[in-house]
C-alpha positions in Angstrom: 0.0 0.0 0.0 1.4 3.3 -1.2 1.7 6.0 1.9 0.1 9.6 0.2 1.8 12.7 1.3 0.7 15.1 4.0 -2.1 17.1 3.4 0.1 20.0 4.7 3.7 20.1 4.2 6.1 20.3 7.1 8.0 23.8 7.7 11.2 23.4 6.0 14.4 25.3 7.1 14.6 28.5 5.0 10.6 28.6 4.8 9.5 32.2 4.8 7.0 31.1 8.2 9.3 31.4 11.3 8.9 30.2 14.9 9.0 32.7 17.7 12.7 31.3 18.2 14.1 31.8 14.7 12.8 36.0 14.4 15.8 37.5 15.8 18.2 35.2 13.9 16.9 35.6 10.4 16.1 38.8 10.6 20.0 39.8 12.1 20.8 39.0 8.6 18.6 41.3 7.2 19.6 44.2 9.3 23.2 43.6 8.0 22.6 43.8 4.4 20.6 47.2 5.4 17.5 46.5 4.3 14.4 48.1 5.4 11.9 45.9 7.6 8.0 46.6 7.4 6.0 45.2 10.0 2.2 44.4 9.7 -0.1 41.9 11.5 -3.7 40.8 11.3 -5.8 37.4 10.8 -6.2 37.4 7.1 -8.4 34.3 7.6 -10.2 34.7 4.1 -7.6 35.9 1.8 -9.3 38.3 -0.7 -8.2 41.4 -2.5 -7.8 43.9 -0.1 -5.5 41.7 1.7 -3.4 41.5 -1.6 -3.5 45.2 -2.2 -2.6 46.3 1.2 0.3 43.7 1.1 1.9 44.7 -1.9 1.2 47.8 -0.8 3.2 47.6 2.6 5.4 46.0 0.8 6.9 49.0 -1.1 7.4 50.7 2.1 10.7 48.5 2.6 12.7 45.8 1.5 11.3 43.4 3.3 7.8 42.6 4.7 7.1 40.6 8.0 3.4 40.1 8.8 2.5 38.6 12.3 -0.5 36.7 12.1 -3.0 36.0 14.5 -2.8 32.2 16.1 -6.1 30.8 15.9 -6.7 31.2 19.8 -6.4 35.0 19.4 -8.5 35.1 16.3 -11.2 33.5 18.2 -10.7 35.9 21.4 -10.8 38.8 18.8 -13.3 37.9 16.5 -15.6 34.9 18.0 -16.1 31.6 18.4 -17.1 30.5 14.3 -13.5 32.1 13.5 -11.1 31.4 12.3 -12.5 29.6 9.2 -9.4 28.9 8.0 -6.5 27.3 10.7 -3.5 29.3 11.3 -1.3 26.6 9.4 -3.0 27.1 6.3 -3.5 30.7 6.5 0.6 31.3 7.1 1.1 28.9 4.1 -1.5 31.1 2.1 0.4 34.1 2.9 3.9 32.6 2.6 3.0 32.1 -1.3 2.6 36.1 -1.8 5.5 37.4 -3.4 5.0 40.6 -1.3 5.0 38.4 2.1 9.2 37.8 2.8 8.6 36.8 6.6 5.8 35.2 9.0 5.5 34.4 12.4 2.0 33.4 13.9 1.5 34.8 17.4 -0.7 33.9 20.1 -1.1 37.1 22.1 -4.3 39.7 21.7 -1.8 42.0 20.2 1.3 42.1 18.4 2.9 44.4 20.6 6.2 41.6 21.7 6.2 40.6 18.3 7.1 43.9 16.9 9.7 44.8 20.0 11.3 41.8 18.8 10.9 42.5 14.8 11.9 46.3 15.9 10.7 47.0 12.0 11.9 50.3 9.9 8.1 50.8 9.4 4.9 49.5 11.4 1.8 49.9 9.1 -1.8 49.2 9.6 -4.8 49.1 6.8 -7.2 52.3 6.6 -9.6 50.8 9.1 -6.9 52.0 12.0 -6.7 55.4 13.2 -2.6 56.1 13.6 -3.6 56.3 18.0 -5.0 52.6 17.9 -2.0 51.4 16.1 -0.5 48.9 18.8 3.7 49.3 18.8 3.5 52.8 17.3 5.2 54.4 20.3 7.5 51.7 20.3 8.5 52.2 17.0 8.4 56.0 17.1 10.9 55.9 19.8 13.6 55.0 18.4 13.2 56.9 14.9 10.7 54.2 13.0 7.7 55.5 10.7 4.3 54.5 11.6 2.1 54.4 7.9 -1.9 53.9 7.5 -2.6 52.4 4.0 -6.2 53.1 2.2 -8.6 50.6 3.1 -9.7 49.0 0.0 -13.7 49.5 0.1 -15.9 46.7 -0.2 -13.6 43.9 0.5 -13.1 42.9 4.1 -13.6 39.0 5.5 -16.2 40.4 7.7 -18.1 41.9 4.8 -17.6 38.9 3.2 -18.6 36.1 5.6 -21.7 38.1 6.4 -22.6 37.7 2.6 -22.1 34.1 2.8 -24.4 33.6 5.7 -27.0 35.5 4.0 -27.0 33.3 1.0 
């Protein structure tokens, strides 16, 4: 009997979704070479084209982007018990398949704030749905000479929007 392959492949060394452990070391490299970090976070549990946009987006800000994503424990706390629809596995491996996305690390806090004191990114940036005062790590940023950037929200396309659409029909 022929064994099939797993239904999600195993994090390989050099994968762009990194555990809590590996943050510092890979991105010490980066820091070396000079490139610019840009940090964003969220739960991106239905991928959809405001995600894509705002990525690519926060992507030009920088060399490199590293997006913290929600752990589906947090999701839950933050959003409700029917989320995440998608587990945090196959969201990071959705992500990690963006050419905009260079880095990933899922967290299980309500709030990236240790995340990005550990990223210490060039620039923190939120989508148009944040005001700048909201923006958890901003201070921290600001403090030592990083820029805090709001991008547009792309109207119309938000998982909320669209899992309420779903339920309707």
């Amino acid at each position: 009997m022929k064994r099939s392959e797993p239904a999600i492949a195993p994090r390989k060394p050099g994968s762009k979704i990194l555990s809590a452990r590996t943050v510092a070391r890979r991105l010490a490299a980066v820091r070396r070479s000079g490139q610019r970090i840009v940090f964003t976070n969220g739960c991106f549990d239905i991928l959809h084209l405001g995600h894509v946009r705002y990525l690519a987006a926060a992507r030009r800000m920088g060399d490199r982007l590293f997006v913290g994503l929600n752990s589906d424990a947090s999701v839950r706390r933050l959003k409700g018990p029917e989320r995440p629809l998608n587990g945090q596995d196959a969201r990071a491996e959705v992500l990690a398949g963006l050419e905009s996305v260079d880095f990933i690390c899922i967290f299980s806090e309500d709030t990236p704030e240790k995340l990005i004191r550990k990223v210490r990114p060039h620039v923190l940036v939120k989508g148009g749905d944040w005001d700048k005062s909201r923006i958890v790590g901003a201070p921290f940023v600001e403090s030592y000479g990083g820029q805090v950037r709001v991008i547009r929200f792309v109207e119309g396309h938000s998982t909320t929007g669209l899992v309420k659409r779903i339920r309707r029909s």
